[in-house]
PANU-518144 format. One line per 5 residues: their letters; for each residue x, y, z of N, C-alpha, C. Coordinates in steps of 0.05 Angstrom, whole numbers, plus 5000, padded with zeros to 4 digits. Layout:
REM PANU-518144
a) X/Y/Z/X/Y/Z/X/Y/Z; ...
//
This chain:
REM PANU-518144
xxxxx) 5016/4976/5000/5000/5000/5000/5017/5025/5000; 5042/5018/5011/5056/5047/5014/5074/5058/4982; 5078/5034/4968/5085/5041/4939/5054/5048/4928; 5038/5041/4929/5016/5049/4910/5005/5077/4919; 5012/5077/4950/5009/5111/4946/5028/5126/4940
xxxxx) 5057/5122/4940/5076/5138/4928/5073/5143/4904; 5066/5122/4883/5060/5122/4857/5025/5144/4846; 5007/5146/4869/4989/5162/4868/5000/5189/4866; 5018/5185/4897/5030/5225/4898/5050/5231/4869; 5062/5209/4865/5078/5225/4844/5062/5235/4817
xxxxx) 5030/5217/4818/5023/5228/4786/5012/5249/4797; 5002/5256/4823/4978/5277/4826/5006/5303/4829; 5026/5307/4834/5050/5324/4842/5059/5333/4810; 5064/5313/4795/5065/5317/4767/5042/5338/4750; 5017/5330/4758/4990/5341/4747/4994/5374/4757
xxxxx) 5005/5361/4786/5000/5391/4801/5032/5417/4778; 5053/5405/4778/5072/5416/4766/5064/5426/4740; 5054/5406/4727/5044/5406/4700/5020/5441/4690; 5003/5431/4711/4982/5461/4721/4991/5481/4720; 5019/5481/4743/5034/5508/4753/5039/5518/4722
xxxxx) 5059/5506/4700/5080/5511/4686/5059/5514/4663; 5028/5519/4666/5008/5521/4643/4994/5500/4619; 5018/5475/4632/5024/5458/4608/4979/5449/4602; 4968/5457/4593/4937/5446/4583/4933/5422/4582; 4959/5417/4565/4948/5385/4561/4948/5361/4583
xxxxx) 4952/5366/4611/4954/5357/4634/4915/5352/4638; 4909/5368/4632/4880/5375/4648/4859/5356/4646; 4867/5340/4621/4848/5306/4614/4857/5289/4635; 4880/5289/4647/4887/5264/4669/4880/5279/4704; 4850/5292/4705/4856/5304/4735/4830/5279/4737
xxxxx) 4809/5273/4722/4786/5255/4729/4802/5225/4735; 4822/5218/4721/4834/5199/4734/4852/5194/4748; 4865/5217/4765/4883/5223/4777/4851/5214/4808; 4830/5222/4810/4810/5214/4821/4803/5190/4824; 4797/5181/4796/4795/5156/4802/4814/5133/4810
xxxxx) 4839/5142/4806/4865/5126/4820/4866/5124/4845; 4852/5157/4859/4855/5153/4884/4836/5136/4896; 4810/5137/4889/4792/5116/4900/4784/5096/4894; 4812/5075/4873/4821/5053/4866/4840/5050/4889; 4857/5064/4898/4872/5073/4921/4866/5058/4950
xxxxx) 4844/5072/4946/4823/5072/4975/4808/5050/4976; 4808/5036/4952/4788/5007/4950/4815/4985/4964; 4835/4990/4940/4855/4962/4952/4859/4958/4980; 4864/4988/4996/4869/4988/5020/4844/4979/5040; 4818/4982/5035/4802/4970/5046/4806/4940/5049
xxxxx) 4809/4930/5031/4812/4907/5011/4841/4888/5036; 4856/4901/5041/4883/4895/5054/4875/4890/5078; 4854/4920/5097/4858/4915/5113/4837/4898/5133; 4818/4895/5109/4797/4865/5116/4820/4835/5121; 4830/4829/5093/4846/4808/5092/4864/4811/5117
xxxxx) 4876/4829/5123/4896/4831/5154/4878/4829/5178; 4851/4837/5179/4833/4826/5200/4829/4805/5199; 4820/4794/5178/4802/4763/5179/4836/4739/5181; 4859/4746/5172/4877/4717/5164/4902/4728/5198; 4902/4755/5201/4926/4760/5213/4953/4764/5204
xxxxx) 4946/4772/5179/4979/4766/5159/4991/4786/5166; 5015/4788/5168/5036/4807/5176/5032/4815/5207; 5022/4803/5215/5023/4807/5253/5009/4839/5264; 5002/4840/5238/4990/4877/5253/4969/4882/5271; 4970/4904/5284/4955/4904/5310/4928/4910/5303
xxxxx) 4908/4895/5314/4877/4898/5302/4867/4923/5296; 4876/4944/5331/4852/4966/5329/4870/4993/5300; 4898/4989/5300/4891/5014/5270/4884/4995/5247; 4882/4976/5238/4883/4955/5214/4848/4969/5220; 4832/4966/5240/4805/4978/5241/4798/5002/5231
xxxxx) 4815/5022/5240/4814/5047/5238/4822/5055/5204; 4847/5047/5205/4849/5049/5169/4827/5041/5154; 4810/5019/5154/4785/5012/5139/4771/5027/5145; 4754/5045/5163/4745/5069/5167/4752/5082/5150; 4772/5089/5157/4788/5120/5146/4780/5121/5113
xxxxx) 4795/5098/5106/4784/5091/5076/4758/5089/5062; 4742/5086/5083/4709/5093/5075/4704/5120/5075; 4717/5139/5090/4705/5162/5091/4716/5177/5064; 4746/5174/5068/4756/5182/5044/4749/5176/5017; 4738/5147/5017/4718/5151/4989/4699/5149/4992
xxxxx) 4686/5156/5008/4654/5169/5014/4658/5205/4999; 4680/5212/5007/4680/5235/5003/4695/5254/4968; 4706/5226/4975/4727/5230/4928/4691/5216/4913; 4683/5204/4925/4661/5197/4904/4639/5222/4914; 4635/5234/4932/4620/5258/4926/4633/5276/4910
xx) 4654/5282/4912/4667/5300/4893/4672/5290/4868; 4670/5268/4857/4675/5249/4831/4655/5257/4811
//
């Protein structure tokens, strides 16, 4: 999860550079710079069920909880804005 969000920040940091420097032709990749993120927000749900239900990687229950939260709100809230 922590590469797939590095790989998020660098396209949305790019878009963002791209914007600054006028470049136009950037401006077709912001709807999927969106939807990446709450492809984002799906895997990670996705992880941190599988780390509840099997125990894989030994992680401690109550943030593996809280992250699946977190991830609902956050795309509760990219799909209102979507």
């Amino acid at each position: 999860s922590a590469a797939l969000n590095s790989f998020i920040h660098v396209v949305m940091y790019s878009y963002y550079l791209g914007s600054a420097l006028n470049f136009g032709f950037v401006r077709f990749i912001k709807k999927y710079i969106t939807m990446m993120q709450m492809t984002q927000f799906v895997t990670m749900m996705i992880q941190s069920v599988y780390d509840l239900q099997t125990g894989a990687g030994g992680y401690p229950v109550l943030p593996t909880r809280i992250l699946f939260f977190y991830m609902i709100t956050l795309l509760a809230l990219f799909l209102n804005f979507f």
